[in-house]
C-alpha positions in Angstrom: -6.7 8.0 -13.1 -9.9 6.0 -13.7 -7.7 2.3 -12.7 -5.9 4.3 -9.6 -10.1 5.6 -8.8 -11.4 1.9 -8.9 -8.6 0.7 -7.1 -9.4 3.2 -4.5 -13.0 2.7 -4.1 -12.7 -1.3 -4.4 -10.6 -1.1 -1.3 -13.2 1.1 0.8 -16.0 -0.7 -0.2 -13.9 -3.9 0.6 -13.0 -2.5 4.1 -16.3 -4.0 5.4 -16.1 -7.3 3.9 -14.0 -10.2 6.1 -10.9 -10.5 4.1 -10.9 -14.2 4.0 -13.1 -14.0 1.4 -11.1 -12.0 -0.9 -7.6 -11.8 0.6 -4.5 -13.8 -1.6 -4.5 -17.7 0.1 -2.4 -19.4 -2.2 -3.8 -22.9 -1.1 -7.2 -21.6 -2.8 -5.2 -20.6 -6.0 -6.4 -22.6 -8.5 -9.8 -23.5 -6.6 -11.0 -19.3 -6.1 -9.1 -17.6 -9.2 -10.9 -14.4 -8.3 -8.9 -13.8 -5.2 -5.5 -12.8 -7.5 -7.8 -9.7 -8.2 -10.0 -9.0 -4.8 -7.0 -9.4 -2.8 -5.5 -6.1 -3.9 -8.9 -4.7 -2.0 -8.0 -6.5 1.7 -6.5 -4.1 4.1 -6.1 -5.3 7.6 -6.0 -2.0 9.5 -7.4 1.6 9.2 -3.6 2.4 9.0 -3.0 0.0 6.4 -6.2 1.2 4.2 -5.0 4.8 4.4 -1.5 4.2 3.8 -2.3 2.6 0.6 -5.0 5.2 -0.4 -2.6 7.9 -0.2 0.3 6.0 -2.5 -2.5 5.4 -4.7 -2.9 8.9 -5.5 1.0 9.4 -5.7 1.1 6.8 -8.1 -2.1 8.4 -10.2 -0.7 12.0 -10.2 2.6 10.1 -11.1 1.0 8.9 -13.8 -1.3 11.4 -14.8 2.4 14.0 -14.4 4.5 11.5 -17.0 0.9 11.3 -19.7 1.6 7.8 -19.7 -1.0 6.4 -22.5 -3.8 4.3 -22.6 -1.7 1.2 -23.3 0.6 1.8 -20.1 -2.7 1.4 -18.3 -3.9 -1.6 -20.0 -0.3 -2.9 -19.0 -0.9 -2.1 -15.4 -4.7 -3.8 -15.4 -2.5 -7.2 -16.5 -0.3 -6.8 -14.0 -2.4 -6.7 -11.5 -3.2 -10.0 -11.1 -0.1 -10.9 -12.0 1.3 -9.2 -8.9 -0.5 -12.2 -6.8 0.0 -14.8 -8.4 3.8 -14.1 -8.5 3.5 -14.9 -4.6 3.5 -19.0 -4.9 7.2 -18.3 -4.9 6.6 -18.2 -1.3 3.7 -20.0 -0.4 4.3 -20.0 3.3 2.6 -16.5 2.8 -0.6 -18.0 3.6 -2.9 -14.6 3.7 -2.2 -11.4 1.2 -4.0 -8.6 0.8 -3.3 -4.9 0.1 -2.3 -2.5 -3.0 1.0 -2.3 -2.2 2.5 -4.8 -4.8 -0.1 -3.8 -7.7 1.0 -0.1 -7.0 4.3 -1.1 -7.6 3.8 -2.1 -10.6 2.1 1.1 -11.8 4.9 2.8 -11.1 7.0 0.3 -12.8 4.7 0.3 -16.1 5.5 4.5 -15.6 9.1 4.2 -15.3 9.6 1.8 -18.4 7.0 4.1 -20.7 8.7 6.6 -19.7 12.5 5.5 -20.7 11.2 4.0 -23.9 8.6 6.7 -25.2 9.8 9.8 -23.0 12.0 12.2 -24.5 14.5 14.5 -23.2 13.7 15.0 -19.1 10.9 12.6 -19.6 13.5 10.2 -19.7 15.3 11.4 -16.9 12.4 11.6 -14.6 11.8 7.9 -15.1 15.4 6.8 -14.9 15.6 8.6 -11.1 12.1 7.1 -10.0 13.8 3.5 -11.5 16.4 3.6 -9.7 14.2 4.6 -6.3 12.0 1.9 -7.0 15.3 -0.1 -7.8 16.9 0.4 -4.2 13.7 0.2 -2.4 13.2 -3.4 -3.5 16.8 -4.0 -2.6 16.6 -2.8 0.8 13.4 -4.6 1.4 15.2 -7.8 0.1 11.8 -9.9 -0.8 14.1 -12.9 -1.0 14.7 -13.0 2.8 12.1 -13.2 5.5 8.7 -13.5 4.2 7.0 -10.9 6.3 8.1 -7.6 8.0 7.3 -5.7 10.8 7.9 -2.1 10.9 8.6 -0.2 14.0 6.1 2.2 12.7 3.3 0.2 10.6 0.7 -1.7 12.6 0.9 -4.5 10.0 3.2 -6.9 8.8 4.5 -6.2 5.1 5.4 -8.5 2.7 7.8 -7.3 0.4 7.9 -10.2 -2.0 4.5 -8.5 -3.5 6.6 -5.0 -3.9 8.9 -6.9 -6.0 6.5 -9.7 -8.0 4.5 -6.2 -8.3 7.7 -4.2 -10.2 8.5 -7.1 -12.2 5.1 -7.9 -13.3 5.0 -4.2 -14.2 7.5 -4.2 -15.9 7.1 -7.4 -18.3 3.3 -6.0 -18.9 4.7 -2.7 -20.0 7.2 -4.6 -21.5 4.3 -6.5 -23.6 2.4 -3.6 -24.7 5.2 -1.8 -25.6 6.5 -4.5 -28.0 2.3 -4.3 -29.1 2.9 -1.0 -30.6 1.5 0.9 -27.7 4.6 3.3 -27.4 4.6 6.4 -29.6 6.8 8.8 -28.9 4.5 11.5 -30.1 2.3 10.8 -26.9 5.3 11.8 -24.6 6.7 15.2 -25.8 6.4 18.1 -24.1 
């Protein structure tokens, strides 16, 4: 709750600050570090900025719903930037910036917590949001065009941060998990 709170308030208080400053250039990569961090604060429309808002809070109560321990958040925190810098696969995406790949990964550090550690329905739950989160990538295909443009978002979307998101996600959760952070005990019902 508290990482899903800073994310939130980073991005309001970042809503007056002009996103080439913070937003994800991956020519300035290795020059302004800091930016595979700060751009999960850009948003480049009211729309986009409240959009991500509200997933934020589904993916805190998803989180907070499946007790997902402290180590699943640590996992999530080193995923985030992560997340950005998984985007030099594509570096023709000259400007990122939004919460949508980092929250992707939240839920991804959920969903494996939840099929190692959960028990019972536990399990269950995290296998069906998997496979969502599974066939929502697919359909969004992040290996074809670089950017989107949704009949009904005022943005362009970039789904190779959904899926550099997941899969950071889910080799941070992956990490911790391996680190001793999973005990079953924190999972039952």
């Amino acid at each position: 709750m508290a990482l899903a709170a800073l994310l939130a308030l980073g991005s309001v208080f970042a809503w007056w600050v002009p996103a080439v400053l913070l937003d994800w250039q991956p020519a300035l990569a290795a020059s302004e570090p800091w930016r595979a961090w700060t751009a999960a604060f850009v948003h480049w429309s009211a729309l986009h900025l409240g959009g991500n808002l509200g997933a934020t809070a589904a993916v805190a109560a998803f989180g907070w719903a499946a007790r997902v321990p402290p180590g699943a958040t640590l996992a999530w925190c080193l995923a985030w930037p992560l997340t950005h810098v998984g985007l030099l696969l594509r570096p023709e995406l000259a400007h990122y910036g939004g919460l949508s790949g980092l929250l992707h990964a939240g839920v991804a550090v959920a969903v494996l917590w939840l099929l190692v550690a959960g028990q019972g329905r536990q399990r269950a739950i995290g296998a069906l949001v998997g496979a969502g989160l599974v066939a929502k990538l697919l359909l969004e295909q992040p290996w074809g065009t670089v950017l989107r443009h949704p009949a009904d978002w005022d943005i362009a979307v970039a789904p190779l941060a959904h899926a550099t998101g997941a899969v950071a996600g889910l080799l941070c959760a992956a990490l911790a998990l391996l680190a001793g952070g999973a005990d079953s005990r924190e999972f039952r019902s």
